[in-house]
TORKELUM-720586 format. One record per residue: residue number from 1; residue in three letters; y, x, z of N, C-alpha, C, O, CB in turn. Coordinates in steps of 0.02 Angstrom, whole numbers, plus 50000, padded with zeros to 5 digits. Glycine has a CB too. Layout:
# TORKELUM-720586
 resi resn  n_py  n_px  n_pz ca_py ca_px ca_pz  c_py  c_px  c_pz  o_py  o_px  o_pz cb_py cb_px cb_pz
  NUM  ALA     Y     X     Z     Y     X     Z     Y     X     Z     Y     X     Z     Y     X     Z
...
# end
This chain:
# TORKELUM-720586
 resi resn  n_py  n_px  n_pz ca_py ca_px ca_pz  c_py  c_px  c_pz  o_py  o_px  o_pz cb_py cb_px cb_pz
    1  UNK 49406 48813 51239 49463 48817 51193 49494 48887 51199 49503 48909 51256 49516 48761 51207
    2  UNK 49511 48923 51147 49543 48972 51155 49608 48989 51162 49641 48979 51111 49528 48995 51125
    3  UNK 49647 49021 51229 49694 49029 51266 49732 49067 51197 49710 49116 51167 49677 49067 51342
    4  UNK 49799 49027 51182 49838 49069 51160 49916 49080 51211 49946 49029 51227 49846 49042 51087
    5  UNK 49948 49161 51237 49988 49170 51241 50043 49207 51232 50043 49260 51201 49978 49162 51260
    6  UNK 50092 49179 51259 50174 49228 51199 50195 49244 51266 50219 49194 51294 50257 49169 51132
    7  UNK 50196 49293 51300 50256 49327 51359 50257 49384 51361 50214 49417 51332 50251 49316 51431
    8  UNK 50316 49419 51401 50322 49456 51416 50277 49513 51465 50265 49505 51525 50360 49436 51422
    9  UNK 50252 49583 51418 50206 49610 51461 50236 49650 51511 50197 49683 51544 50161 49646 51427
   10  UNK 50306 49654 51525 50329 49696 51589 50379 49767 51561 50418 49805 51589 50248 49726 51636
   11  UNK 50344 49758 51470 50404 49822 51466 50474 49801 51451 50489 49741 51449 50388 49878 51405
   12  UNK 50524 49859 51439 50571 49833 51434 50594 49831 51365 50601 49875 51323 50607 49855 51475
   13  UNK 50601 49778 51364 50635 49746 51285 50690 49826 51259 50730 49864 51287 50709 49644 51306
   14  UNK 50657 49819 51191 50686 49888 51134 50702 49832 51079 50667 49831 51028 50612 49966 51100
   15  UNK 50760 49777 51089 50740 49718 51017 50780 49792 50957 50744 49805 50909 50808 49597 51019
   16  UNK 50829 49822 50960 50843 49881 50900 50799 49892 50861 50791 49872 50803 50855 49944 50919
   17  UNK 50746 49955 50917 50703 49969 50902 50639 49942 50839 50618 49962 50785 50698 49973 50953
   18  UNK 50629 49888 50882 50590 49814 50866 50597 49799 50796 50550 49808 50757 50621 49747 50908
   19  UNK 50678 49769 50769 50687 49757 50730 50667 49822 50671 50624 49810 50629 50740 49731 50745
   20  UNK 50701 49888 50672 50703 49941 50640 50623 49941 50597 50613 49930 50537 50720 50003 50694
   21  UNK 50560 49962 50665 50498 49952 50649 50477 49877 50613 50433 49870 50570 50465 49964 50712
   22  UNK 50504 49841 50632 50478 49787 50587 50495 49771 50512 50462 49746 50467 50493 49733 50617
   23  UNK 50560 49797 50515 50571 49785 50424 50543 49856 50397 50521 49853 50340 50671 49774 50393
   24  UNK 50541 49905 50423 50522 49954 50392 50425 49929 50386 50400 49955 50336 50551 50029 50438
   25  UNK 50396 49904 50411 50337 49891 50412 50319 49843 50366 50262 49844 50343 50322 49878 50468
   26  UNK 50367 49793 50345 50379 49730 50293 50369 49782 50226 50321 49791 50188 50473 49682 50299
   27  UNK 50450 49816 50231 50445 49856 50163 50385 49882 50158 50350 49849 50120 50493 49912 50154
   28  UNK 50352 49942 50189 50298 49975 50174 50236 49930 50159 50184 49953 50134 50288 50018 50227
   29  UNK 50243 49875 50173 50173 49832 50149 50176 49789 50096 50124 49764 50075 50146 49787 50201
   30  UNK 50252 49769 50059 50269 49755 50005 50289 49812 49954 50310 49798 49898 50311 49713 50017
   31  UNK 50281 49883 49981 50281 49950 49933 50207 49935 49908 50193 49933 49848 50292 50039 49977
   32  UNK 50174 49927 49945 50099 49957 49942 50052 49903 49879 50017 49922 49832 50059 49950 50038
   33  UNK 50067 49838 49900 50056 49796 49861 50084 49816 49778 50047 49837 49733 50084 49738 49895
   34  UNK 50158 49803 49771 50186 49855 49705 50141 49892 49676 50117 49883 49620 50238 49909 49722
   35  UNK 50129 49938 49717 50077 49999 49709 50014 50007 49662 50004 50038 49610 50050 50008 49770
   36  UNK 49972 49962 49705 49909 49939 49697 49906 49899 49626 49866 49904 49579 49889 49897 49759
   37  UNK 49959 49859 49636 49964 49828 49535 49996 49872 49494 49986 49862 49434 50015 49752 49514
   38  UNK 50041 49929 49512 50047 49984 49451 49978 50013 49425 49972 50036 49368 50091 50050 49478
   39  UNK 49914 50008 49481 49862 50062 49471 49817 50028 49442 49760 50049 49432 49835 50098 49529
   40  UNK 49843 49955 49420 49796 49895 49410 49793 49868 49338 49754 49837 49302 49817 49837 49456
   41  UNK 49864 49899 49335 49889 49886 49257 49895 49970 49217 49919 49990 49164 49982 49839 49259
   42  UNK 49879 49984 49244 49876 50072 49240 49808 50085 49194 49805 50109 49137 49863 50117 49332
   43  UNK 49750 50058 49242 49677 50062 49234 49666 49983 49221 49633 49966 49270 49633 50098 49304
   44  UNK 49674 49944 49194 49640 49860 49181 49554 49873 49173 49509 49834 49186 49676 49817 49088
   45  UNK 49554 49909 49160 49457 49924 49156 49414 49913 49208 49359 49887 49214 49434 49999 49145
   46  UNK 49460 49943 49249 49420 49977 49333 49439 49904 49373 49495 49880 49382 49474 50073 49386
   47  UNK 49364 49873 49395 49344 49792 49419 49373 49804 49483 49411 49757 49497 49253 49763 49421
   48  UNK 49371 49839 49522 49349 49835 49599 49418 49880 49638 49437 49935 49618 49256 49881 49614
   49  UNK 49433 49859 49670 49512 49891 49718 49504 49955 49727 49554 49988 49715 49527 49862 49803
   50  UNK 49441 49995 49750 49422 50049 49790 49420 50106 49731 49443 50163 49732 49349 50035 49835
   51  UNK 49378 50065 49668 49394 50129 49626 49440 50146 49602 49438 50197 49567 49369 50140 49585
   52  UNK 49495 50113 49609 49543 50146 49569 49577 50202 49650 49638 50196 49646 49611 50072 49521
   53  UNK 49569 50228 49684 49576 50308 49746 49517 50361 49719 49503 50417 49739 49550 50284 49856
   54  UNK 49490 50324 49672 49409 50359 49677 49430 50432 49651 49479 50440 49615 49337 50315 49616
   55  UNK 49375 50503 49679 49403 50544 49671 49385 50566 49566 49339 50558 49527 49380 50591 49738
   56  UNK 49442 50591 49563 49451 50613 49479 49482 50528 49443 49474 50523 49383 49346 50644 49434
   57  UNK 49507 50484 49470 49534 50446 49433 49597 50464 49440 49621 50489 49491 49521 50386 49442
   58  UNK 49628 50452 49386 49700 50473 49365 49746 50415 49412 49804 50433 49421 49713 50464 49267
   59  UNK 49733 50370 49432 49779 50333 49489 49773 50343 49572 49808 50319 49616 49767 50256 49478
   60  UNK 49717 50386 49578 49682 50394 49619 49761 50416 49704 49772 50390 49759 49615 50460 49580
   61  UNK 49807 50496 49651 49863 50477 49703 49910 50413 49724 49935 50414 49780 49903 50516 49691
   62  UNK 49922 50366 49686 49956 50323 49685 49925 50268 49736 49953 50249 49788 49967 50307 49620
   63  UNK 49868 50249 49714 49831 50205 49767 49828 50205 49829 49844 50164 49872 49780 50206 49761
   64  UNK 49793 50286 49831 49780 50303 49905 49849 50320 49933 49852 50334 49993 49726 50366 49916
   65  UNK 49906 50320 49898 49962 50340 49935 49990 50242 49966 50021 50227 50017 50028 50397 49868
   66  UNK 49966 50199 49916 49983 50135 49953 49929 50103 49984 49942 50049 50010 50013 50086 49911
   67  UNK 49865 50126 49989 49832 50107 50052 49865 50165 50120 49858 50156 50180 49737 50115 50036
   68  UNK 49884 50195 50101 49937 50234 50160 49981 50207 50190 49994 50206 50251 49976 50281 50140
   69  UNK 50011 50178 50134 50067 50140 50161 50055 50063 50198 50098 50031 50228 50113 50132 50100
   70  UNK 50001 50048 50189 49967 49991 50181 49968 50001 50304 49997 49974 50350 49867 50003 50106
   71  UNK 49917 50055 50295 49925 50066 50378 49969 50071 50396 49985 50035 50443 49904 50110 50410
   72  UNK 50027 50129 50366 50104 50160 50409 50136 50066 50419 50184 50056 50455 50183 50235 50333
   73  UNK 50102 50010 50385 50153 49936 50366 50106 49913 50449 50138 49896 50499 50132 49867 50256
   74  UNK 50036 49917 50450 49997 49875 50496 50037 49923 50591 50042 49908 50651 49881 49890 50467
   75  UNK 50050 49973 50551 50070 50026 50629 50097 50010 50642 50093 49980 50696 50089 50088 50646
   76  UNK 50175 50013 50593 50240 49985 50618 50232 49918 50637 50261 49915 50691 50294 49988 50568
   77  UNK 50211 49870 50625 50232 49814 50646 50195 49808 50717 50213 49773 50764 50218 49758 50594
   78  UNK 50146 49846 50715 50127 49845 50806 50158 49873 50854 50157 49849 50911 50070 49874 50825
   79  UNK 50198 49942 50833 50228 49952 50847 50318 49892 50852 50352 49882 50902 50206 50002 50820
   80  UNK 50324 49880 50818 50391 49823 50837 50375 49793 50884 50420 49794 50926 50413 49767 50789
   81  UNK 50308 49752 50907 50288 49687 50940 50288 49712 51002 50306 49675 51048 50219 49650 50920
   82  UNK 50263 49796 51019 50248 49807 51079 50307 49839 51095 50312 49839 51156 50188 49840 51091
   83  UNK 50356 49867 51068 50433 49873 51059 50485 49818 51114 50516 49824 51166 50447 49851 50970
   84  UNK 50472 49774 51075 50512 49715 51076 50481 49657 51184 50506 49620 51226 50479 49661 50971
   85  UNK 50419 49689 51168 50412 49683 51255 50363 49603 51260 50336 49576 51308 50514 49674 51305
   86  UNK 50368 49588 51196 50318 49527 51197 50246 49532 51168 50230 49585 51141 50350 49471 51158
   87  UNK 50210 49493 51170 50121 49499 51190 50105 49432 51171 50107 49383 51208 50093 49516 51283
   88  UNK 50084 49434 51095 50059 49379 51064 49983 49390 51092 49967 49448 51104 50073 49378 50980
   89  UNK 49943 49345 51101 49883 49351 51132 49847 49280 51090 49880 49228 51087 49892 49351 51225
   90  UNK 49762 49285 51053 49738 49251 51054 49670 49275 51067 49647 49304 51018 49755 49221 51015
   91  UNK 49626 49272 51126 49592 49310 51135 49598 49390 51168 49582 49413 51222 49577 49303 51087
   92  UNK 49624 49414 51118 49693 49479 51116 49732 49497 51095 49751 49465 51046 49697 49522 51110
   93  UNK 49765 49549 51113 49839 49578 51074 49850 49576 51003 49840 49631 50977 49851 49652 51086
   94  UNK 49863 49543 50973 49912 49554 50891 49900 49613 50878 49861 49635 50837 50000 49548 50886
   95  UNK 49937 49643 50917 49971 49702 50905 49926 49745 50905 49941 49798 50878 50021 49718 50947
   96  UNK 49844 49737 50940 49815 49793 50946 49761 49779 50892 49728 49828 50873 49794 49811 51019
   97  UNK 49748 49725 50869 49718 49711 50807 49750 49739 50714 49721 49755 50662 49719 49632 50817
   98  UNK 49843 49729 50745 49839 49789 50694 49858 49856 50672 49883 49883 50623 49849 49776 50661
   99  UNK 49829 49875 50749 49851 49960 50770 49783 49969 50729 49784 50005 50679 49857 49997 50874
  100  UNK 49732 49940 50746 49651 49986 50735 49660 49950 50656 49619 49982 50623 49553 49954 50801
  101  UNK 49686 49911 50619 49667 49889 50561 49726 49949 50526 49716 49974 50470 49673 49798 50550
  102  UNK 49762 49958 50551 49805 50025 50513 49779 50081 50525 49781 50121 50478 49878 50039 50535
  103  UNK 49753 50097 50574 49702 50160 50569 49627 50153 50537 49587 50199 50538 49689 50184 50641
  104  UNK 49618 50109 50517 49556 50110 50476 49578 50128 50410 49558 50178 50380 49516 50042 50476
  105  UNK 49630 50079 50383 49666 50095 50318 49688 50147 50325 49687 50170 50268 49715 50055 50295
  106  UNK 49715 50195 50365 49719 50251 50353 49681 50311 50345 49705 50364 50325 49745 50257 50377
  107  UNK 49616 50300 50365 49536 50331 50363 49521 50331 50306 49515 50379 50268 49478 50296 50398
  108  UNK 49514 50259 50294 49510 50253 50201 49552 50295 50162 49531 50301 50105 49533 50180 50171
  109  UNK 49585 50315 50170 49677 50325 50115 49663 50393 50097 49682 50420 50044 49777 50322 50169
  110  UNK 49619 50427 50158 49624 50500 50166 49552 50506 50137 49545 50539 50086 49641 50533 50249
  111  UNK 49493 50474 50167 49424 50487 50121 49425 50455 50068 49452 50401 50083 49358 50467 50150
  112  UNK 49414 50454 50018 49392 50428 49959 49329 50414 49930 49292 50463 49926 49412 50457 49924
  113  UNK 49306 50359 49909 49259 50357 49883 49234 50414 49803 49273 50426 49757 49267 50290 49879
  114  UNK 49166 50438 49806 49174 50447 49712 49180 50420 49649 49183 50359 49642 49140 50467 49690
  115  UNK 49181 50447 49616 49200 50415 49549 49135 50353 49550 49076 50355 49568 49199 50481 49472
  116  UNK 49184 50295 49518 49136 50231 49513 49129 50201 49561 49117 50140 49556 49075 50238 49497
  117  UNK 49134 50245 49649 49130 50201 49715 49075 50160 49729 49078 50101 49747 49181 50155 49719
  118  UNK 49016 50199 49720 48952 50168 49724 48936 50151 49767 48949 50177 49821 48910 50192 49710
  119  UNK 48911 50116 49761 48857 50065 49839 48846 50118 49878 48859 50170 49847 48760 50022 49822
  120  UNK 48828 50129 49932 48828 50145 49987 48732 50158 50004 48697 50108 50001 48875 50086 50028
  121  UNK 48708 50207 50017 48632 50215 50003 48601 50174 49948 48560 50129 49956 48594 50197 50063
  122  UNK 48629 50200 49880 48617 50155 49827 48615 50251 49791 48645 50298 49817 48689 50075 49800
  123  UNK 48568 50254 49729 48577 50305 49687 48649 50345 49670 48685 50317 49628 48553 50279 49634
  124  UNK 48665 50385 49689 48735 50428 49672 48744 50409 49709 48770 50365 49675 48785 50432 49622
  125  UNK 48752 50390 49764 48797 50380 49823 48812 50445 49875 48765 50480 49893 48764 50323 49864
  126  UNK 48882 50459 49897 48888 50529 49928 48908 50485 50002 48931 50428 50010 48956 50596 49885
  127  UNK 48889 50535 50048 48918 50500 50102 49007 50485 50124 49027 50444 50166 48886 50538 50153
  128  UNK 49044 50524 50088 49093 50484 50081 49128 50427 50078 49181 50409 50104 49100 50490 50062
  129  UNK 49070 50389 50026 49076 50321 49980 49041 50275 50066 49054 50216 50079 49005 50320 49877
  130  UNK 49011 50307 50099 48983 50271 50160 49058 50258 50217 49076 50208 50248 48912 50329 50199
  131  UNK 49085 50319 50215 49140 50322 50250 49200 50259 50233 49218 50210 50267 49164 50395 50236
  132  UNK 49223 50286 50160 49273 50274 50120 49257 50172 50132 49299 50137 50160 49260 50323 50029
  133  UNK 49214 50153 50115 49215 50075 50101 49185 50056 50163 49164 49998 50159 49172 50044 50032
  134  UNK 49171 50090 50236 49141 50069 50290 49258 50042 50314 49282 49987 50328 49073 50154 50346
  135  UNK 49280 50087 50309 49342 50099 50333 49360 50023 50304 49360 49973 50340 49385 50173 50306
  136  UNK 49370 50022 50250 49429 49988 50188 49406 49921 50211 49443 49877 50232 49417 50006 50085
  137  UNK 49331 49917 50204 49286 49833 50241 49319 49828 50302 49354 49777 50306 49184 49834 50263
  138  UNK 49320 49862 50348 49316 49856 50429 49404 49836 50427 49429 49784 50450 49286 49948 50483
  139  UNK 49436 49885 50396 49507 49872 50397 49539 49811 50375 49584 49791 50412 49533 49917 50364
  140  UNK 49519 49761 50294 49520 49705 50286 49488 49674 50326 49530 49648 50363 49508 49692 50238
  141  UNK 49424 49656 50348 49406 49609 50414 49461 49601 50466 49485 49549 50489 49344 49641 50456
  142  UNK 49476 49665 50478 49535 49639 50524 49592 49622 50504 49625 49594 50548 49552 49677 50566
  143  UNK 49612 49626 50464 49677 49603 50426 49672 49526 50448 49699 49500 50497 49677 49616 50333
  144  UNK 49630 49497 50400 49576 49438 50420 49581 49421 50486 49607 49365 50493 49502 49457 50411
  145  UNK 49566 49449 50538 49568 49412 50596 49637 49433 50617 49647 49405 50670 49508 49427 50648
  146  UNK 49683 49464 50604 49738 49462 50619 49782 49374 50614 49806 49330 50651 49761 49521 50575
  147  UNK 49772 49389 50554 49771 49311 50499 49765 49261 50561 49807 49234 50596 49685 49299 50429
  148  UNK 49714 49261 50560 49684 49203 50610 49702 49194 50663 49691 49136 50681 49626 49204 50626
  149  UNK 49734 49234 50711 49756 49265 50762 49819 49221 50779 49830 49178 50821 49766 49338 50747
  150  UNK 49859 49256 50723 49923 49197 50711 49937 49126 50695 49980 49084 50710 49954 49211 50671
  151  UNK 49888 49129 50659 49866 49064 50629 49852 49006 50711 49868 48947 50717 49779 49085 50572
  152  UNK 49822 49047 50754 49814 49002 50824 49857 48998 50858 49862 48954 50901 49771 49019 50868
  153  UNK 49899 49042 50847 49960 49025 50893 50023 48980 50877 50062 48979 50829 49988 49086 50908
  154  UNK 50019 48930 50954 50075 48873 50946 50151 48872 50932 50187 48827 50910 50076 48845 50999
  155  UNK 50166 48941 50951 50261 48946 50905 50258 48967 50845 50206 48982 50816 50323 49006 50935
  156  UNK 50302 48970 50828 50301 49003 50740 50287 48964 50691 50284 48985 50633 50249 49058 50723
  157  UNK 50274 48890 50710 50252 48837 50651 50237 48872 50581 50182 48874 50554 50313 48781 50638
  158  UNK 50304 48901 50554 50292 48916 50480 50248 48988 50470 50220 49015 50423 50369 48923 50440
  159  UNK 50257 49001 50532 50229 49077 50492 50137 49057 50528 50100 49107 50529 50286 49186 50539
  160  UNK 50109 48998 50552 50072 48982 50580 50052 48944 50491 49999 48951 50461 50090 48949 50657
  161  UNK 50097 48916 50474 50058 48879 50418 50063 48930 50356 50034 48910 50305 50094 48799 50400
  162  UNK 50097 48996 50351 50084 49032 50330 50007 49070 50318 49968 49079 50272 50122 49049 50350
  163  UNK 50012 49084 50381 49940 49116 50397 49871 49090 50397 49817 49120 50400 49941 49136 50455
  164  UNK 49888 49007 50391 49829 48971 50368 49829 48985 50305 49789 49029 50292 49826 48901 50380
  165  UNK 49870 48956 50237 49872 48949 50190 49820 49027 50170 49763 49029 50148 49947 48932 50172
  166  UNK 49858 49075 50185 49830 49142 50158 49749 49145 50221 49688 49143 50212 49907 49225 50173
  167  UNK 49773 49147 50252 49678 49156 50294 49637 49110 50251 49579 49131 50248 49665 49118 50398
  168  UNK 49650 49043 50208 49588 48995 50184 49587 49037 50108 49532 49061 50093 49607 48890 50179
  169  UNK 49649 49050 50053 49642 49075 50000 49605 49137 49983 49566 49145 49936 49692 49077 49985
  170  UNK 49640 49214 50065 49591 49239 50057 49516 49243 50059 49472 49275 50030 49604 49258 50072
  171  UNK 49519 49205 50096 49415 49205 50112 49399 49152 50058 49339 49164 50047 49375 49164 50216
  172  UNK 49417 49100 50016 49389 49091 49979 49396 49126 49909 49357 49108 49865 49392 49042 49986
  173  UNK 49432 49164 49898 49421 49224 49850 49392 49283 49861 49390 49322 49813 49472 49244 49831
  174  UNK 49364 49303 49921 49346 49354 49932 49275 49334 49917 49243 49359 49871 49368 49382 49992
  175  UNK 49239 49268 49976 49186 49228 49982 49149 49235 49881 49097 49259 49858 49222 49136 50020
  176  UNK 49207 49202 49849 49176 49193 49773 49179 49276 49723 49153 49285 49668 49236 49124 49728
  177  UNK 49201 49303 49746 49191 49372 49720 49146 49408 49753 49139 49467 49739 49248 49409 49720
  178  UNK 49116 49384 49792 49074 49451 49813 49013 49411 49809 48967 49443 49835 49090 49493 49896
  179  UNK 48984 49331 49776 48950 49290 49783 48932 49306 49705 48872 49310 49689 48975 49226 49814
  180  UNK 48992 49318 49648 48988 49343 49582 48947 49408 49598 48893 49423 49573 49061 49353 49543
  181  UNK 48969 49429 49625 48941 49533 49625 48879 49529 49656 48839 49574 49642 48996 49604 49685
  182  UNK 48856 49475 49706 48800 49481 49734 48740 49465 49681 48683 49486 49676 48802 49440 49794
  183  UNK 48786 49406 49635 48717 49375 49570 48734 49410 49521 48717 49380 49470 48713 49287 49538
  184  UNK 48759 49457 49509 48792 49508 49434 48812 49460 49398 48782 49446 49346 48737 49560 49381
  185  UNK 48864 49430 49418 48893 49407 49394 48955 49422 49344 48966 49481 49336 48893 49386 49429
  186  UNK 48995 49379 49312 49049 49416 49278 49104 49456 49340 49150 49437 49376 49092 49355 49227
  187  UNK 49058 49536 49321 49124 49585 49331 49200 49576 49340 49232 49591 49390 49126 49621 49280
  188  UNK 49219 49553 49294 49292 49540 49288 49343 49489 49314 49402 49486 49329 49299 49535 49235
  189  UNK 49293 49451 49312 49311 49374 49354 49327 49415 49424 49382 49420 49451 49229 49301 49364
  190  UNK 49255 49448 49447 49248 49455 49524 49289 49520 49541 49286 49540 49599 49164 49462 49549
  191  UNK 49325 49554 49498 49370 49608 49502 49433 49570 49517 49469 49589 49563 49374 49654 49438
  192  UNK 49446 49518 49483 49526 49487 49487 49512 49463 49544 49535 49507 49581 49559 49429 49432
  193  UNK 49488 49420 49580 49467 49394 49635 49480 49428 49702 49505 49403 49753 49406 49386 49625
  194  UNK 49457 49497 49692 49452 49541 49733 49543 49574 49767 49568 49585 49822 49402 49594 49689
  195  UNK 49570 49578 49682 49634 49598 49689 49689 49565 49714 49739 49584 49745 49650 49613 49641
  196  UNK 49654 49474 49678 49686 49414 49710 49681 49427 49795 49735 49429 49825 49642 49340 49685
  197  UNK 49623 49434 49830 49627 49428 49902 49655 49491 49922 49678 49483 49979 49558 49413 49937
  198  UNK 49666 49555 49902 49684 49601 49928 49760 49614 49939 49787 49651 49980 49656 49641 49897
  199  UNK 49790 49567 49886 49880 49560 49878 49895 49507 49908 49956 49507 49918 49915 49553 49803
  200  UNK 49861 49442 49935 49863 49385 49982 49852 49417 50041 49861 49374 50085 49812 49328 49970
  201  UNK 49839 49470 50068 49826 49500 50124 49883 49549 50128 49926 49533 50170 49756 49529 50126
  202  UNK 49894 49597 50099 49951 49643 50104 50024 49623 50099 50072 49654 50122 49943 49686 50057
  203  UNK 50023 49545 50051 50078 49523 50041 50086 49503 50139 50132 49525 50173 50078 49457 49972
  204  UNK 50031 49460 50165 50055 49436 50239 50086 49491 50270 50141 49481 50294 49996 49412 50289
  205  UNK 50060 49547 50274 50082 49601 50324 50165 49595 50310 50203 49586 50357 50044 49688 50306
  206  UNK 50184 49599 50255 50253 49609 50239 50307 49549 50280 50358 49559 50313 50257 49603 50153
  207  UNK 50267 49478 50262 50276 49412 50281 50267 49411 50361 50297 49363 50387 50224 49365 50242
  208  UNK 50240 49444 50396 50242 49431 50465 50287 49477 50495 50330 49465 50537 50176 49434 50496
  209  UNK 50267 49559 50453 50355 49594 50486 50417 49579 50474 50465 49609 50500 50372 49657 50470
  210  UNK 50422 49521 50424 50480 49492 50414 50493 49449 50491 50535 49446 50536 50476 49444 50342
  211  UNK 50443 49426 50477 50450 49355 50558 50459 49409 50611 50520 49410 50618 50355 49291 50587
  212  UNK 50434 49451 50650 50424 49506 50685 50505 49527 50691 50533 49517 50745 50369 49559 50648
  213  UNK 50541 49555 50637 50596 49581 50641 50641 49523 50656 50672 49524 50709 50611 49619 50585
  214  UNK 50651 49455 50601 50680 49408 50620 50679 49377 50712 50721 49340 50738 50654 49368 50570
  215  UNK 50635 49398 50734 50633 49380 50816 50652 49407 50841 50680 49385 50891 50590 49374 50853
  216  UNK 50654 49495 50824 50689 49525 50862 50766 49552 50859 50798 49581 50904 50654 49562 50869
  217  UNK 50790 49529 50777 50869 49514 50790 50894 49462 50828 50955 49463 50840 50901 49501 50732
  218  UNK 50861 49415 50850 50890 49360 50903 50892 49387 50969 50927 49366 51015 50846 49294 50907
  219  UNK 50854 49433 50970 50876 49449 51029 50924 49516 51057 50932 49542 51113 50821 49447 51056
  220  UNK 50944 49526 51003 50998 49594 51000 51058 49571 51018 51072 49515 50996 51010 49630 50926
  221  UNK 51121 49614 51072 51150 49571 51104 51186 49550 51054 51200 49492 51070 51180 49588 51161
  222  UNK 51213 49561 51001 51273 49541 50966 51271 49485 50897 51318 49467 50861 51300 49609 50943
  223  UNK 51184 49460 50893 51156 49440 50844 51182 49380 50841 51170 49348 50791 51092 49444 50842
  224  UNK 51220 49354 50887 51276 49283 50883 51336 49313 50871 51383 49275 50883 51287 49232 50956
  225  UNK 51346 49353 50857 51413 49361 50868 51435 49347 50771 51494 49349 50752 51432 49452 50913
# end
């Protein structure tokens, strides 16, 4: 069975701090989301999340500026958790699952795929496009097991049945969009799909630095007062 635990790792509680990084990490991952549907309704053409950063698309700053924000949201909130002096553990650290998932999204943010964001050792493909969607994959996977992460752990009831709800919706929208794209399937279907799991994922980040900050105003001395 896998050990889940919540204690204290020995530093000393920053709950200020804590809190500060955590709503600022909420906002930045509910900016980013915003974002991503300005560039969505911007371009309605363009199927797939990645091309719309692609280089020479006209949304291309906007995007990559909220997959930016998308990491500065996964940083901060690791930053709050390891702040605040507590050590969610399933397997491992929370917190360090989404230090490396904000630095992947931030790998992505900065390389870009090319125009169209082609397959990856597929015709036109630049090694960029190897870089650019090795990052953006690796970085959602972990989002994903972040998800899950929480999802195992015994306090937090709601933000535990939170993290189910979104860990089953995303993977079964991701699962049926990439099951469309694998049989060439309808494009468009498997574009919404895609966008569906990508804003069920960015929306959590926002949703857990909410919980994140909310824990750590309880423990600020004056938060009864």
């Amino acid at each position: 069975m896998t050990e889940t635990v919540d204690r204290p790792t020995g530093i000393r509680p920053r709950p200020a701090g804590a809190h500060s990084f955590a709503v600022g990490g909420a906002v930045a991952a509910f900016v980013s989301a915003g974002l991503i549907w300005i560039c969505r309704l911007w371009e309605p053409s363009v199927h797939y999340v990645s091309q719309l950063g692609a280089t020479g698309m006209p949304t291309a700053p906007v995007f990559n500026l909220a997959l930016l924000l998308l990491a500065i949201a996964a940083v901060l909130v690791d930053r709050a958790m390891r702040s605040a002096g507590g050590d969610l553990r399933v397997g491992w650290s929370v917190a360090t699952t989404l230090l490396v998932c904000g630095l992947c999204f931030g790998v992505a943010s900065a390389v870009t795929c090319s125009l169209g964001c082609p397959v990856p050792f597929t015709p036109g493909a630049l090694p960029q496009d190897l870089i650019h969607i090795t990052f953006a994959v690796l970085g959602f996977v972990l989002a994903i097991v972040a998800m899950g992460q929480v999802a195992a752990l015994r306090r937090r009831p709601w933000m535990r049945a939170v993290s189910v709800v979104t860990l089953v919706a995303v993977g079964a929208t991701s699962l049926t969009g990439a099951m469309i794209a694998l049989f060439k399937g309808d494009t468009g279907l498997g574009g919404n799909l895609e966008f569906t799991a990508a804003t069920l994922a960015i929306a959590w980040f926002g949703v857990f630095g909410l919980q994140v900050a909310i824990d750590a105003h309880r423990d600020l001395p004056d938060a009864g007062r």
